[in-house]
Chimera marker file (.cmm) of the C-alpha trace (Angstrom):
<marker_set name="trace">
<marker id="1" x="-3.795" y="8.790" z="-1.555" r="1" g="1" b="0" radius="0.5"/>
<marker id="2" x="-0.408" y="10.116" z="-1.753" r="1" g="1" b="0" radius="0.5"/>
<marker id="3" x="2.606" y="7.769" z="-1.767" r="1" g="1" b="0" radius="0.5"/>
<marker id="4" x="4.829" y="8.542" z="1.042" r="1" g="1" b="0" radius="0.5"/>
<marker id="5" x="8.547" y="6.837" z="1.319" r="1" g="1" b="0" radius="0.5"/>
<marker id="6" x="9.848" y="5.446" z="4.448" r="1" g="1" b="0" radius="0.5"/>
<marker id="7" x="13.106" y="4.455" z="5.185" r="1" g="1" b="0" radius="0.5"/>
<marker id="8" x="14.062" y="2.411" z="8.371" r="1" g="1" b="0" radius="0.5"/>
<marker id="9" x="17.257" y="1.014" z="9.323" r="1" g="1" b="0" radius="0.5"/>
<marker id="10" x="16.067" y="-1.356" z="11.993" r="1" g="1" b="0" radius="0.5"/>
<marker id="11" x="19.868" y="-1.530" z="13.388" r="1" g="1" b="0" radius="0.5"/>
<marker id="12" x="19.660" y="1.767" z="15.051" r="1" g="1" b="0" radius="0.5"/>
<marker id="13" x="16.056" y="2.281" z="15.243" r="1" g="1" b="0" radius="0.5"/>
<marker id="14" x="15.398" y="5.141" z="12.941" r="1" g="1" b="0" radius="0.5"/>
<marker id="15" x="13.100" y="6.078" z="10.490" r="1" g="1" b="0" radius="0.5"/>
<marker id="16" x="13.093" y="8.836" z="7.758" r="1" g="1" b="0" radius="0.5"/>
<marker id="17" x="9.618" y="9.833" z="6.144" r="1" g="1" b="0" radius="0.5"/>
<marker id="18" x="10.013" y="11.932" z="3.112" r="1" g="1" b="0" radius="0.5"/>
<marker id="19" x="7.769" y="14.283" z="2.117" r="1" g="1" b="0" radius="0.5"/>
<marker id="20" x="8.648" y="15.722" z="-0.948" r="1" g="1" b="0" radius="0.5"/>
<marker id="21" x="8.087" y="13.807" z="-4.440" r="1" g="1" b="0" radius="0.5"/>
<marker id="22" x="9.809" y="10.168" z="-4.569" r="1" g="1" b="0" radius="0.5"/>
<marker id="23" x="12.364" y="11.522" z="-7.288" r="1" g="1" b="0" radius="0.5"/>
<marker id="24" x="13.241" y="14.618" z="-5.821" r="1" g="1" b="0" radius="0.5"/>
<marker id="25" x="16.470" y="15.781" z="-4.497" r="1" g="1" b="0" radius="0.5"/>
<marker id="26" x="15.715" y="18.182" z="-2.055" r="1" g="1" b="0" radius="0.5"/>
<marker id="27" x="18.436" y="19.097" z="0.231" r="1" g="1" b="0" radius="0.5"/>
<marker id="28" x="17.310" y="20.133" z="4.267" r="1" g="1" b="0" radius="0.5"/>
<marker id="29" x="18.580" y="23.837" z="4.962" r="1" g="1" b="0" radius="0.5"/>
<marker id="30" x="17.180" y="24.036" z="8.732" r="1" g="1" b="0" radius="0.5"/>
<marker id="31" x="16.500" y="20.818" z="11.517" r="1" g="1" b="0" radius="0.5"/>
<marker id="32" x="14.264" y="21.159" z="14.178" r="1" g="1" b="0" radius="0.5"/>
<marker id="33" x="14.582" y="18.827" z="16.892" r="1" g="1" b="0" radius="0.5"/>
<marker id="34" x="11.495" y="18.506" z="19.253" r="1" g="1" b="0" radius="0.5"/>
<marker id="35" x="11.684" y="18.460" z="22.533" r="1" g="1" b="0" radius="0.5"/>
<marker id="36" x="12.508" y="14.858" z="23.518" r="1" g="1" b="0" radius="0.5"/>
<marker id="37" x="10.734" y="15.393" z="26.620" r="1" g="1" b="0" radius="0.5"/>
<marker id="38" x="7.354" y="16.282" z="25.135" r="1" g="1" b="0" radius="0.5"/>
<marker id="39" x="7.391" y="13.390" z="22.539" r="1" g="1" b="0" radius="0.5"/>
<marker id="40" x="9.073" y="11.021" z="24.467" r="1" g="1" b="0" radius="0.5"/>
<marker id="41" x="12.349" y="10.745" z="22.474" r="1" g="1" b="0" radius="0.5"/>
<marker id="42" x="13.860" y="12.144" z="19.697" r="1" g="1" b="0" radius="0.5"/>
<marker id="43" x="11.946" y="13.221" z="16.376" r="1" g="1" b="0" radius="0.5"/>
<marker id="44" x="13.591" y="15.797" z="13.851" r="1" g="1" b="0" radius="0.5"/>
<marker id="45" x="11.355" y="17.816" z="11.620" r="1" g="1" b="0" radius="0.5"/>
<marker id="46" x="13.764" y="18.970" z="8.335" r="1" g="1" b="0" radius="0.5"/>
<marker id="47" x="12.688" y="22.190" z="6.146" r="1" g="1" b="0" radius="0.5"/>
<marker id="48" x="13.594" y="23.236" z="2.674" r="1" g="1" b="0" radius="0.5"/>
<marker id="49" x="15.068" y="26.988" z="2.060" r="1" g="1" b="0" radius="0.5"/>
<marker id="50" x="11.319" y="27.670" z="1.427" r="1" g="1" b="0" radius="0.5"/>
<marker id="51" x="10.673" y="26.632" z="4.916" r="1" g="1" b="0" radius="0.5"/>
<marker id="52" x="8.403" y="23.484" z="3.710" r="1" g="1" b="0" radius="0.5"/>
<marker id="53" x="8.791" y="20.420" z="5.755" r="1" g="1" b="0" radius="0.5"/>
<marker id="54" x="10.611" y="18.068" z="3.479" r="1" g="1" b="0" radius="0.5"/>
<marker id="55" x="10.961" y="15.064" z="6.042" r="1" g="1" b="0" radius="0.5"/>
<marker id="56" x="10.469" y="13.811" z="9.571" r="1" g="1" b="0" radius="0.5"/>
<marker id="57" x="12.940" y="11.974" z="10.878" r="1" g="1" b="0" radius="0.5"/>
<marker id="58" x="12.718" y="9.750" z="14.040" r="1" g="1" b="0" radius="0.5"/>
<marker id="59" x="14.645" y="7.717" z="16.440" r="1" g="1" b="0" radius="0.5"/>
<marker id="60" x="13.592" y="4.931" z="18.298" r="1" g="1" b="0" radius="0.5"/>
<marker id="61" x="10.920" y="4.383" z="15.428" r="1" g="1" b="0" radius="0.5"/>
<marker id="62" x="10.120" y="0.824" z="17.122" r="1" g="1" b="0" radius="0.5"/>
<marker id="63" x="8.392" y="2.878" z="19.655" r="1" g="1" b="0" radius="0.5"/>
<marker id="64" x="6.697" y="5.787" z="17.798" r="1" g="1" b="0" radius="0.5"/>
<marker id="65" x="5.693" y="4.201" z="14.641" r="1" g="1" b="0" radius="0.5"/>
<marker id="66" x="2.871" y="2.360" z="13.661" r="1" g="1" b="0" radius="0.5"/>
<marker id="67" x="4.854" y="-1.960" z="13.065" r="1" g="1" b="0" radius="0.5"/>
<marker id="68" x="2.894" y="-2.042" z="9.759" r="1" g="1" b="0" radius="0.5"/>
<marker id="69" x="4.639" y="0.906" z="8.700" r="1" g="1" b="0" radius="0.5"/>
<marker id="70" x="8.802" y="0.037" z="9.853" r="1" g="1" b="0" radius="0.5"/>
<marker id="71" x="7.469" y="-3.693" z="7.804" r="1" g="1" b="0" radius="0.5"/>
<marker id="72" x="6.848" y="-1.688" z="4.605" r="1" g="1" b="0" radius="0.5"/>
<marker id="73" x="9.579" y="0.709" z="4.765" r="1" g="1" b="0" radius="0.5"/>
<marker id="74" x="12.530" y="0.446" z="2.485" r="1" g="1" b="0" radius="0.5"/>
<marker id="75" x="15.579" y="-1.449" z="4.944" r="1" g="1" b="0" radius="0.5"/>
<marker id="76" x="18.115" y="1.109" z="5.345" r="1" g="1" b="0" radius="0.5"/>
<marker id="77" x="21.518" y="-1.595" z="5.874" r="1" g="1" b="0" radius="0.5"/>
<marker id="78" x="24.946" y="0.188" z="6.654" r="1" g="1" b="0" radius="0.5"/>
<marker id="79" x="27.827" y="-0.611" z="4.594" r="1" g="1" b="0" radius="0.5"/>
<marker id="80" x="30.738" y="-2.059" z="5.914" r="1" g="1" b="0" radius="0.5"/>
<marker id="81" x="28.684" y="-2.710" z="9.265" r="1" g="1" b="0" radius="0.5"/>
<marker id="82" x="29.970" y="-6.034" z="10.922" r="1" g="1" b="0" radius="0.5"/>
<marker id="83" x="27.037" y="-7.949" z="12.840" r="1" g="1" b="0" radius="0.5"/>
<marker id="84" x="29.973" y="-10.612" z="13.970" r="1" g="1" b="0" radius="0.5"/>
<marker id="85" x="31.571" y="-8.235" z="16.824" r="1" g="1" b="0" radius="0.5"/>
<link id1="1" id2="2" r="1" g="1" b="0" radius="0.2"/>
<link id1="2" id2="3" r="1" g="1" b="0" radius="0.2"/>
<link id1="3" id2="4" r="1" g="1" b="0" radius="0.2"/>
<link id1="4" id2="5" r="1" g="1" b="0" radius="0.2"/>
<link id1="5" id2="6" r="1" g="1" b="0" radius="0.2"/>
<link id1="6" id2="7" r="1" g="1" b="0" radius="0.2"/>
<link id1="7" id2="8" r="1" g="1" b="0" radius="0.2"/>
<link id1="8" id2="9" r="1" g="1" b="0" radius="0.2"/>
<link id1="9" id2="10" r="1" g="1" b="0" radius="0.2"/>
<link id1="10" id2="11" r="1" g="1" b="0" radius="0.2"/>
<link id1="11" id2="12" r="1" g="1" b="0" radius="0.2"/>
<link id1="12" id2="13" r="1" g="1" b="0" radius="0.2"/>
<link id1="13" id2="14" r="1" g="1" b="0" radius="0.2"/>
<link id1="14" id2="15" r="1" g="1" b="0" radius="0.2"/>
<link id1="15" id2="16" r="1" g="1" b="0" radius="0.2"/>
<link id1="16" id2="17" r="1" g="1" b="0" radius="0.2"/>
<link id1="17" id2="18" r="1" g="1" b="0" radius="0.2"/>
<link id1="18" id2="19" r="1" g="1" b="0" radius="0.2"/>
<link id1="19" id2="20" r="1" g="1" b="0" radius="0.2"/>
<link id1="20" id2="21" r="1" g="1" b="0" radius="0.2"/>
<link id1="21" id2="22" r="1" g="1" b="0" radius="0.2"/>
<link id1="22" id2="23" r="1" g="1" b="0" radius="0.2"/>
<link id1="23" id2="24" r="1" g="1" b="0" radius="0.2"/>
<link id1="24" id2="25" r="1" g="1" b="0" radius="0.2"/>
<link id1="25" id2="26" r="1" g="1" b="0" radius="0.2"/>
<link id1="26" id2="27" r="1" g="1" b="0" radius="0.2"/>
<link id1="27" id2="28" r="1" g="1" b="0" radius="0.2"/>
<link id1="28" id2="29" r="1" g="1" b="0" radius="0.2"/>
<link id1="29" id2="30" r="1" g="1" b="0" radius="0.2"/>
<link id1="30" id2="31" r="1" g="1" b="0" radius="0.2"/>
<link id1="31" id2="32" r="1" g="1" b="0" radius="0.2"/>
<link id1="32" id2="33" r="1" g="1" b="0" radius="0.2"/>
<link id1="33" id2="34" r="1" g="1" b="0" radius="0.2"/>
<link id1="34" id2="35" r="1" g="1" b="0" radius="0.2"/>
<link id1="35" id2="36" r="1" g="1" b="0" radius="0.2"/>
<link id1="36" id2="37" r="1" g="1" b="0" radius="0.2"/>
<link id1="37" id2="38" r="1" g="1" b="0" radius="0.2"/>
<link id1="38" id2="39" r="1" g="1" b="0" radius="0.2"/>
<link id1="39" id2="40" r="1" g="1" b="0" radius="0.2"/>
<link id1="40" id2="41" r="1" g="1" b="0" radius="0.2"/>
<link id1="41" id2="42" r="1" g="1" b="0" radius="0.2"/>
<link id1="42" id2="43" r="1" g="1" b="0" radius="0.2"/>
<link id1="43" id2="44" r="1" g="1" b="0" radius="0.2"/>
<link id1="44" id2="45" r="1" g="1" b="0" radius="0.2"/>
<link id1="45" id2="46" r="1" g="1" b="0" radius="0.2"/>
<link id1="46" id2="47" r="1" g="1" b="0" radius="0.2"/>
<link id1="47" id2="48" r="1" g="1" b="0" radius="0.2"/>
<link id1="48" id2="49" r="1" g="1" b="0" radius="0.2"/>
<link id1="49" id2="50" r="1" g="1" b="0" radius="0.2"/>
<link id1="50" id2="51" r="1" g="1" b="0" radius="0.2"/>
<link id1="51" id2="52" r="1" g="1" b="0" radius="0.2"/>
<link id1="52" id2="53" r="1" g="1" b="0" radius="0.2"/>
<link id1="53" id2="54" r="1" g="1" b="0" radius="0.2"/>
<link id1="54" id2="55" r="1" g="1" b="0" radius="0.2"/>
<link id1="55" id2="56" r="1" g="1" b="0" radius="0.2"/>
<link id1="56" id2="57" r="1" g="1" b="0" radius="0.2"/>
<link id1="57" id2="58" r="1" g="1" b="0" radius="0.2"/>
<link id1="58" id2="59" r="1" g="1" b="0" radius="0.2"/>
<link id1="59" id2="60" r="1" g="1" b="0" radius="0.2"/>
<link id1="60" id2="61" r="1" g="1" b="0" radius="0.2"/>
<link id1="61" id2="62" r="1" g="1" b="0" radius="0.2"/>
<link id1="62" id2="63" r="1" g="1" b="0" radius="0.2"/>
<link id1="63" id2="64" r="1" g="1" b="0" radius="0.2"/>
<link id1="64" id2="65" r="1" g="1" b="0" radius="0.2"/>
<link id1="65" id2="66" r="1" g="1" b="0" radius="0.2"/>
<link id1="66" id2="67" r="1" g="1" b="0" radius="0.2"/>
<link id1="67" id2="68" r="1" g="1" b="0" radius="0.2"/>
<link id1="68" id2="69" r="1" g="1" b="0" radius="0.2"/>
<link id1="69" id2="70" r="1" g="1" b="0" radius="0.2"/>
<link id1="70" id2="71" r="1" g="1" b="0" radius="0.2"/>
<link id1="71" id2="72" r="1" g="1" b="0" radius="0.2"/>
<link id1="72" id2="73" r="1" g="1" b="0" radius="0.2"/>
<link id1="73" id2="74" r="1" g="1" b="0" radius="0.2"/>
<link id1="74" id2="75" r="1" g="1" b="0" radius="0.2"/>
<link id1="75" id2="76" r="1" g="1" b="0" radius="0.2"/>
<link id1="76" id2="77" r="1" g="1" b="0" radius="0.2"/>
<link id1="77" id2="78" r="1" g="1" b="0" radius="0.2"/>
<link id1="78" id2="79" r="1" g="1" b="0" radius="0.2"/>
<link id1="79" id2="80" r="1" g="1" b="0" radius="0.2"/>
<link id1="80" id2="81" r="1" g="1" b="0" radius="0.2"/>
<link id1="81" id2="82" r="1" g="1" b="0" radius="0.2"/>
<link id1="82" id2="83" r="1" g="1" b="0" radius="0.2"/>
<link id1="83" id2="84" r="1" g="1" b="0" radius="0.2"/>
<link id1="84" id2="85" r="1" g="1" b="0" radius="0.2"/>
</marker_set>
């Protein structure tokens, strides 16, 4: 089984599953946003200039993804964010 990397950043509720090897730098050259209605909120599908999918992003992961999953993903924290306001 293939590792996959998640990233999650649990502050705004989005995920990022990358689908290309762990040390590659592959840069998106097209988004595709689904239609929010048909999923039931927001999920962005990225491709390469090849048109491969390279990653999936999604917001309001708490919903859509598996808890297991946003508990072994790799915490996304903001810099400079202040949790105090």
């Amino acid at each position: 089984m293939a590792d996959i990397r998640v990233t999650y950043d649990k502050t705004v509720d989005a995920a990022y599953v990358y689908l290309t090897e762990p040390q590659a730098r592959v840069k998106s050259a097209r988004m595709y946003p689904c239609d929010p209605v048909d999923v039931d909120g927001m999920i962005n599908l990225d491709f390469d200039e090849q048109g491969r999918l390279i990653g999936i992003e999604v917001l309001a992961a708490g919903s859509k993804l598996p808890e297991y999953l946003l508990q072994s993903a790799e915490q996304v924290r903001r810099v400079g964010s202040d949790r105090s306001r």
